[in-house]
FIRO-878511 format. One record per residue (C-alpha): residue in three letters; x, y, z. Coordinates in steps of 0.02 Angstrom, whole numbers, padded with zeros to 5 digits, always signed. Layout:
<sites>
ALAXYZ ...
</sites>
This chain:
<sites>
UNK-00541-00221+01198 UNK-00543-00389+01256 UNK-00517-00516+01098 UNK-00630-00657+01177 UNK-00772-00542+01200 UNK-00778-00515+01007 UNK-00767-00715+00981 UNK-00867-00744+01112 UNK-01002-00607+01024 UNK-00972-00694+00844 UNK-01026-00852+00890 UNK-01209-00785+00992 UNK-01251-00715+00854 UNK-01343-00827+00754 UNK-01326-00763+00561 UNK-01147-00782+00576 UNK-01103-00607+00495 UNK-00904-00602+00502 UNK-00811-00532+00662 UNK-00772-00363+00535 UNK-00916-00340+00505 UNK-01007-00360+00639 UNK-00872-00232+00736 UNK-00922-00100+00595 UNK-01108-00123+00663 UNK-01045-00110+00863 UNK-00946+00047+00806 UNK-01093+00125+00715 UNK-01196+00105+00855 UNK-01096+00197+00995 UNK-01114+00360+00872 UNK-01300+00369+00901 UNK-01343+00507+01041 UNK-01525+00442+01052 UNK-01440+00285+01135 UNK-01396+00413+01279 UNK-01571+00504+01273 UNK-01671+00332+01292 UNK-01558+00300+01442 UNK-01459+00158+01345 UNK-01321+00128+01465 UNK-01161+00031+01396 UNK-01115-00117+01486 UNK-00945-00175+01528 UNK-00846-00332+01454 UNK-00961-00490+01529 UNK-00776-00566+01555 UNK-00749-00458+01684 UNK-00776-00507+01873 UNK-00943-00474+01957 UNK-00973-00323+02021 UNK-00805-00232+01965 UNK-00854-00037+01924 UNK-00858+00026+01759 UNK-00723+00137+01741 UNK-00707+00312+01640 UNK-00609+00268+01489 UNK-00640+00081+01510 UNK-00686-00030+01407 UNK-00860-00022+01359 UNK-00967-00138+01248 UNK-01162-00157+01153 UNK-01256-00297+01210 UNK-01303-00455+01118 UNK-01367-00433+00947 UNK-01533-00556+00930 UNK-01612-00608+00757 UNK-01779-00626+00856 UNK-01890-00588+01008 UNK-01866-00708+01134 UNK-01808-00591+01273 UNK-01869-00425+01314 UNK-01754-00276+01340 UNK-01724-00203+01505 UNK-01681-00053+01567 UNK-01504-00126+01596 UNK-01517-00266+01486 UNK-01567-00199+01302 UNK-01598-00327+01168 UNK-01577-00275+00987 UNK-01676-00331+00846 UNK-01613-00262+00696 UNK-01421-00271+00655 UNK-01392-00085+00637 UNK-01464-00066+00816 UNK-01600+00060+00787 UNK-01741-00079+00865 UNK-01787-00163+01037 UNK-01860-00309+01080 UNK-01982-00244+01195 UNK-02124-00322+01281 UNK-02328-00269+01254 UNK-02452-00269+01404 UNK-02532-00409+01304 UNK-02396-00527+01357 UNK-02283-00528+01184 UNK-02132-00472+01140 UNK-02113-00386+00992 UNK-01960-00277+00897 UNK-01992-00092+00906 UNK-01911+00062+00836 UNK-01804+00159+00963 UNK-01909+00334+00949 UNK-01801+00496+00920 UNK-01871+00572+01066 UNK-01941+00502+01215 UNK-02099+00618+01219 UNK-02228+00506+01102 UNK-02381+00461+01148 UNK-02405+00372+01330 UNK-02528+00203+01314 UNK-02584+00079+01420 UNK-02636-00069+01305 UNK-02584-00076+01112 UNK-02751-00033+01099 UNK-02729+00140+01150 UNK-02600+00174+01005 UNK-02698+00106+00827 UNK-02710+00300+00810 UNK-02549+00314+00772 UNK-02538+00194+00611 UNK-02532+00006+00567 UNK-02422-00100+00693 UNK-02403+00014+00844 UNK-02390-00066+00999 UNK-02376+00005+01187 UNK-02211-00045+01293 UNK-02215-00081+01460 UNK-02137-00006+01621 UNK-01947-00023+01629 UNK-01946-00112+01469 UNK-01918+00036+01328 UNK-01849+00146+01476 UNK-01859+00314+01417 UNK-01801+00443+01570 UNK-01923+00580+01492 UNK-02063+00564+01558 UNK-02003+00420+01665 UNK-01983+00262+01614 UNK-02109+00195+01719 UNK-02217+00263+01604 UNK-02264+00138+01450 UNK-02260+00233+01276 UNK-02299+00193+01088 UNK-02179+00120+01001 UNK-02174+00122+00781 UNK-02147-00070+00733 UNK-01983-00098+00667 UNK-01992-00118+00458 UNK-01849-00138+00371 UNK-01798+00024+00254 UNK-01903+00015+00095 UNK-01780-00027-00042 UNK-01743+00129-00187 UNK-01839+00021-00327 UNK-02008-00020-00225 UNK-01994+00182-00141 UNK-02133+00259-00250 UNK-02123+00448-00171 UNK-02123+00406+00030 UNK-02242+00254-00028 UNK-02156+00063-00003 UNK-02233-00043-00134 UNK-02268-00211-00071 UNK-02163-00367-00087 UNK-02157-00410-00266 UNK-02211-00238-00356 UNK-02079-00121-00393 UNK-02102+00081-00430 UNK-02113+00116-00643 UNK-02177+00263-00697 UNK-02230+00329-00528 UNK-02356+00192-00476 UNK-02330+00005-00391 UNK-02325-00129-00530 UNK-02313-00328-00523 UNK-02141-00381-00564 UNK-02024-00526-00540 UNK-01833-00470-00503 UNK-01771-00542-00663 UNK-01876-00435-00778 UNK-01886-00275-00667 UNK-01770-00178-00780 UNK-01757+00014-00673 UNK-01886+00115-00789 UNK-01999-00058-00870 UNK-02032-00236-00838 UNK-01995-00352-00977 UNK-02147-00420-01072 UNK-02156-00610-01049 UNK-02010-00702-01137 UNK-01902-00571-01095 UNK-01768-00523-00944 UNK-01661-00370-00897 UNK-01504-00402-00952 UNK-01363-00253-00942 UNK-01517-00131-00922 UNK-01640-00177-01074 UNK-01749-00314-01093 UNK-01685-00455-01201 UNK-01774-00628-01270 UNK-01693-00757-01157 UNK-01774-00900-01049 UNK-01762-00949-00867 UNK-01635-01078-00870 UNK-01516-00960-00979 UNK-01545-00814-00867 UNK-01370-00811-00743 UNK-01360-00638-00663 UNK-01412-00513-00759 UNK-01357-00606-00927 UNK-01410-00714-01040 UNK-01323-00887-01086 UNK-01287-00932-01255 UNK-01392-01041-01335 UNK-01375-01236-01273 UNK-01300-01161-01116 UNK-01387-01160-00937 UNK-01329-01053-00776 UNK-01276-01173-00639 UNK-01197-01072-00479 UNK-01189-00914-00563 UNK-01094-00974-00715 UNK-01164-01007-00903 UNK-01121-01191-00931 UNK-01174-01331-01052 UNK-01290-01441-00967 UNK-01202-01576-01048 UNK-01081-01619-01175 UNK-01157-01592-01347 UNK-01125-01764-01432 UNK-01115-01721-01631 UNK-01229-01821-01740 UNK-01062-01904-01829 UNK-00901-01899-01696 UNK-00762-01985-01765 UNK-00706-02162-01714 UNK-00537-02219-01730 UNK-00490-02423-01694 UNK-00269-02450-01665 UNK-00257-02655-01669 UNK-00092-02708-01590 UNK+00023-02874-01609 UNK+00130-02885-01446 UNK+00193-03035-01542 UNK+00263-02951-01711 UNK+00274-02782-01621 UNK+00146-02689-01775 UNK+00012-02607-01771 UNK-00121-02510-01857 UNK-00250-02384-01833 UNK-00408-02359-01944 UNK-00560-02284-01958 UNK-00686-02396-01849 UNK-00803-02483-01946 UNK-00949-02400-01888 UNK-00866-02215-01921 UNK-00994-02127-01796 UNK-00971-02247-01653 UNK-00890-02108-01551 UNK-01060-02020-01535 UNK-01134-02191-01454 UNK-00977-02163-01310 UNK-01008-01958-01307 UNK-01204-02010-01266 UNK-01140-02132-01130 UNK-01018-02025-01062 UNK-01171-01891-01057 UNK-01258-02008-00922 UNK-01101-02011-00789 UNK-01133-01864-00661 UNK-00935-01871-00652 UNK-00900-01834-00822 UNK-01050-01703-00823 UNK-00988-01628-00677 UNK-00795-01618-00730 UNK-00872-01533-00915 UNK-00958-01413-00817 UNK-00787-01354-00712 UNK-00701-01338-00870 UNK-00847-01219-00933 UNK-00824-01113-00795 UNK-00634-01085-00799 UNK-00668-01016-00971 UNK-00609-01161-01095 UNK-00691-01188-01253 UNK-00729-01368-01343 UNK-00597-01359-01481 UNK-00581-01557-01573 UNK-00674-01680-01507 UNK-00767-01779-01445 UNK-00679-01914-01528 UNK-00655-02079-01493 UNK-00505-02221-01506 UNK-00543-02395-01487 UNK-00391-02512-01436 UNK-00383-02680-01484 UNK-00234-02795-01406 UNK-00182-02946-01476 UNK-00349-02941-01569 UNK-00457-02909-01388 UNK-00545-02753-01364 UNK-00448-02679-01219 UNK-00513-02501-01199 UNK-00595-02371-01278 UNK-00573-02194-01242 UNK-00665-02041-01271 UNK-00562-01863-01281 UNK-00596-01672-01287 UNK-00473-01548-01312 UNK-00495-01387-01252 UNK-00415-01208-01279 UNK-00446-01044-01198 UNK-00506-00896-01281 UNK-00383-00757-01165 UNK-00246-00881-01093 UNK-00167-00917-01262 UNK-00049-01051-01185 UNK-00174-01149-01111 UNK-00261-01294-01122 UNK-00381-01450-01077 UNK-00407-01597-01101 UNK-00572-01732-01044 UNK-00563-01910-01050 UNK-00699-02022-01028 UNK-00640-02205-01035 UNK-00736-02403-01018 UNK-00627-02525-01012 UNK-00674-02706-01070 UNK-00708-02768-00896 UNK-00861-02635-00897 UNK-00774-02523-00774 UNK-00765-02329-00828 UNK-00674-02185-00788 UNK-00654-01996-00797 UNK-00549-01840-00793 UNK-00461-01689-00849 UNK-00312-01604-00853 UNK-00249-01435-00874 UNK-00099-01384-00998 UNK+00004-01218-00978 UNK+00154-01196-01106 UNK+00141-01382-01155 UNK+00164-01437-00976 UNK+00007-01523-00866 UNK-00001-01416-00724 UNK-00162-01484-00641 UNK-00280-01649-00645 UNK-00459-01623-00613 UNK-00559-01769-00535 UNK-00743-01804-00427 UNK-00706-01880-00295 UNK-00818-01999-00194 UNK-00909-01828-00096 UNK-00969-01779-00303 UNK-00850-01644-00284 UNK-00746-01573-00423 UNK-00545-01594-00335 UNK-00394-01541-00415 UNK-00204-01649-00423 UNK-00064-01538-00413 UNK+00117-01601-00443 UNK+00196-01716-00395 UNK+00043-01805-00421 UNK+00088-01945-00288 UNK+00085-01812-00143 UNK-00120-01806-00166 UNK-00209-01898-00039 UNK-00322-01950-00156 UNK-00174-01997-00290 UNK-00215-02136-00422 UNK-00147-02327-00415 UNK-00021-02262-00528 UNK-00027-02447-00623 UNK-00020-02446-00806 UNK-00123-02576-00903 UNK+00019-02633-00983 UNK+00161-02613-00840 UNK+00331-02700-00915 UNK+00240-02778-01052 UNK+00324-02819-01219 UNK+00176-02739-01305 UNK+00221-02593-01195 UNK+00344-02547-01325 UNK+00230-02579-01466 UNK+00098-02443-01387 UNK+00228-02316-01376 UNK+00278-02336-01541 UNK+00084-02312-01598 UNK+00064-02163-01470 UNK+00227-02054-01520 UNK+00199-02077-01716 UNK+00058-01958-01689 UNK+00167-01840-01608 UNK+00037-01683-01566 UNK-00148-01678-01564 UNK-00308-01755-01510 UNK-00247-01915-01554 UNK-00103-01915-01456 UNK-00179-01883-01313 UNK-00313-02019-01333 UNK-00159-02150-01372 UNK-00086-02101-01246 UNK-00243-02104-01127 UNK-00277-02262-01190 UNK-00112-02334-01146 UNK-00121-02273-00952 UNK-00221-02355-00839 UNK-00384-02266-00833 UNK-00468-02320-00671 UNK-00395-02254-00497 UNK-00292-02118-00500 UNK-00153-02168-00582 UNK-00213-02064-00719 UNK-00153-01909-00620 UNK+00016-01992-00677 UNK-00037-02037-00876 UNK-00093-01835-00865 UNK+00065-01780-00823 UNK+00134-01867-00977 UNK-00010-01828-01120 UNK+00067-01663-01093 UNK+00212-01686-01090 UNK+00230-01849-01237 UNK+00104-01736-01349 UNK+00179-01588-01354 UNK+00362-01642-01395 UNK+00417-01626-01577 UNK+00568-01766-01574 UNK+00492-01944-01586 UNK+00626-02000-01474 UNK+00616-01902-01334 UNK+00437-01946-01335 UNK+00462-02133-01360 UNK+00601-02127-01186 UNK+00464-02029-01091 UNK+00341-02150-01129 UNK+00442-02310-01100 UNK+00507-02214-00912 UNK+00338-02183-00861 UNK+00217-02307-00934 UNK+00320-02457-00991 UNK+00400-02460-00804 UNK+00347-02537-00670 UNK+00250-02393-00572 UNK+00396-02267-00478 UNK+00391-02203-00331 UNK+00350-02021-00283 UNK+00448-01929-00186 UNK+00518-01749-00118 UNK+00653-01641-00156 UNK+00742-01556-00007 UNK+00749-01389-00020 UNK+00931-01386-00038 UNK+01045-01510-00132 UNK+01203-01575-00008 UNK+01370-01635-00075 UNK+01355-01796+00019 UNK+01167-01849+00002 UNK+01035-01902-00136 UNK+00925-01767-00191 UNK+00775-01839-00109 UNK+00827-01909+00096 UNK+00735-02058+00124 UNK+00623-02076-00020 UNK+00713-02137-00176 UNK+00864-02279-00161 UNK+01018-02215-00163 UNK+01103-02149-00311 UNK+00925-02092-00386 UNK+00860-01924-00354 UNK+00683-01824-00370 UNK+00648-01769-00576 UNK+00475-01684-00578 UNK+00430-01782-00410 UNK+00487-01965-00464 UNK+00649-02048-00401 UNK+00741-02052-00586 UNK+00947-02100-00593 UNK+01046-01953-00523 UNK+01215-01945-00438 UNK+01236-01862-00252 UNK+01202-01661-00241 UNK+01131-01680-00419 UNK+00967-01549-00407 UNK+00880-01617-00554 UNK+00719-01529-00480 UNK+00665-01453-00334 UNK+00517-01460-00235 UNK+00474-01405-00058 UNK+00534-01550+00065 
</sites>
């Protein structure tokens, strides 16, 4: 069969079922014999040239499915109503056109108005000549035609009875139900909804699907999420005060211990922050420490403070989360997540300016909708003094928020800082973690680039990206000799 017929097909009709699907309908269709008995004549491929003969063995297709009556069948011309192609749009002496069963014989009761067949039931109309086009008697002869219903579904089918929209069959009889409490043999008492096949106490914000949410949880898309972080009525505050002069530092317990709860309420009220909570709820990770909050204090300035979750997942043992929500002192504020597997950040969740949830694979720079990459304290001498604080604390919450608090926060150079929280907080040795952090946050900000697929003898790793002698190490241009694969990624 012609392939631009089908396309052609797809896009005229208007619900926009798929192209497989809507070929399982055509196919049904050419099985029913009563097409043949009302005189239902195939028509050929409207692609082909006027007037060219149908062929035995050609190809042969349906009409036009319609959603609606607008057009009234012919006897060469037949309009379908109903997707399974059991009903005609067929036009009434009285002028309108309305969708009709095709009858399973054409010897029913002749008419002349619709009048002439109330006899026969509720919705009966009469056809008109040529328009229904039964051959026996001929089909100049108008006919009653059954309105076309849809099938009455199994639960509302009370023993050849339909129940009406919005009652359902218990017990033999039609009873007033909504879907979420009709529960196959009862319908829940108020309060309660059919969950798994019995009724259960739940409410209508915690029903998702046939289940019921866990307390404090709402269903949003399907999915049982937290409407919101829950802020704890105490979460701990910690305040790291830096000297870039003397190169110390110290970290305390803030003086107001509970100030953390104060940012976990603000963070509450940014749809970003909300929104990136919620994603994390619905790839299955589970608040684990946290909220907390670190409050960094340069030189005796507040600089930033920073607000962290960690997450862990209760069937993917070696993953895990993290969400940041960060103001700096300038009043700006930003959020985001990323996504740990085997102590390596595999993806960086952001909203971007649409409200939609977006994710930052590796090499982060590649992303279209990559950060600034600029660290707050680019080739500063506190730099140093930062790293120090961050990679004393080795693993754990803290870590991440030090380091978080150290990386710029607005733009998405964080996609950059989340590559290294998980990499800087999950080493053991201090100084590997100290030389990570003083590549990629005490540097000025590197450039991305892309490994070639394969490594030559007489060119850097990455052709036209990094300088030469430097080649591609997890997508930035580090120190590497000629046909030195530190990494690979596609080119």
């Amino acid at each position: 069969m012609n392939e631009d017929f089908f396309d052609h097909l797809a896009r005229s009709y208007a619900s926009g079922v798929t192209r497989r699907t809507f070929l399982k309908l055509l196919l049904g269709g050419l099985g029913s014999g009563v097409l043949a008995a009302l005189g239902i004549k195939l028509r050929q491929n409207d692609y082909l040239a006027s007037g060219a003969e149908e062929q035995a063995g050609g190809d042969i297709f349906l009409p036009f499915v319609r959603k609606s009556c607008e057009v009234a069948s012919r006897c060469e011309e037949r309009v379908y109503c109903a997707q399974d192609q059991t009903c005609l749009c067929l036009q009434t002496p009285e002028g309108d056109i309305r969708c009709g069963k095709i009858p399973s014989t054409c010897n029913v009761q002749l008419c002349q108005t619709s009048a002439d067949c109330a006899n026969l039931g509720e919705g009966y109309f009469c056809d008109t000549p040529n328009s229904g086009c039964c051959y026996d008697p001929p089909a100049e002869l108008p006919r009653c035609i059954a309105p076309c219903v849809p099938p009455c579904p199994a639960e509302r089918d009370c023993d050849g009875t339909c129940c009406p929209a919005g009652q359902y069959c218990i017990g033999g009889a039609c009873v007033a139900c909504t879907p979420e409490q009709y529960c196959t043999t009862q319908c829940c008492p108020e309060g309660e909804y059919c969950v798994r096949g019995a009724c259960v106490p739940c409410t209508p914000e915690r029903y998702c699907v046939s289940y019921c949410c866990a307390e404090g949880q709402i269903c949003l898309d399907g999915f049982c999420v937290y409407p919101e972080l829950t802020c704890p009525t105490c979460a701990p505050c910690q305040t790291c005060d830096a000297d870039s002069v003397t190169g110390e530092y110290n970290c305390a317990e803030c003086q107001d211990a509970c100030h953390g709860t104060a940012l976990c309420q603000q963070a509450n009220k940014d749809a970003s922050f909300v929104k990136l909570s919620q994603h994390l709820d619905k790839l299955g990770f589970v608040p684990d420490q946290g909220p907390q909050e670190l409050v960094l204090n340069l030189d005796g300035a507040w600089t930033r403070s920073v607000l962290g979750i960690y997450y862990t997942h209760p069937t993917l043992a070696d993953e895990t989360a993290y969400l940041f929500y960060g103001e700096e002192a300038t009043g700006e504020t930003g959020t985001y997540a990323i996504r740990i597997r085997a102590q390596e950040t595999k993806l960086g969740y952001f909203v971007n300016a649409s409200g939609q949830v977006e994710e930052i694979t590796p090499p982060w720079g590649a992303s279209s909708q990559a950060f600034s990459l600029e660290p707050l304290f680019a080739a500063a001498d506190s730099c140093g003094v930062l790293c120090n604080f961050s990679c004393d604390l080795v693993t754990g919450i803290l870590c991440a928020l030090a380091t978080a608090a150290i990386c710029s926060f607005s733009g998405p150079g964080v996609a950059l800082c989340g590559w290294v929280i998980g990499t800087t907080c999950g080493v053991v040795a201090t100084a590997t973690c100290l030389a990570i952090c003083d590549q990629f946050i005490c540097k000025p900000p590197p450039k991305f680039c892309f490994c070639n697929k394969k490594c030559y003898s007489d060119v850097d790793v990455c052709l036209n990206e990094c300088k030469p002698g430097l080649g591609c190490f997890t997508g930035i241009c580090r120190p590497a000799t000629p046909g030195d694969c530190l990494q690979e990624f596609p080119g």
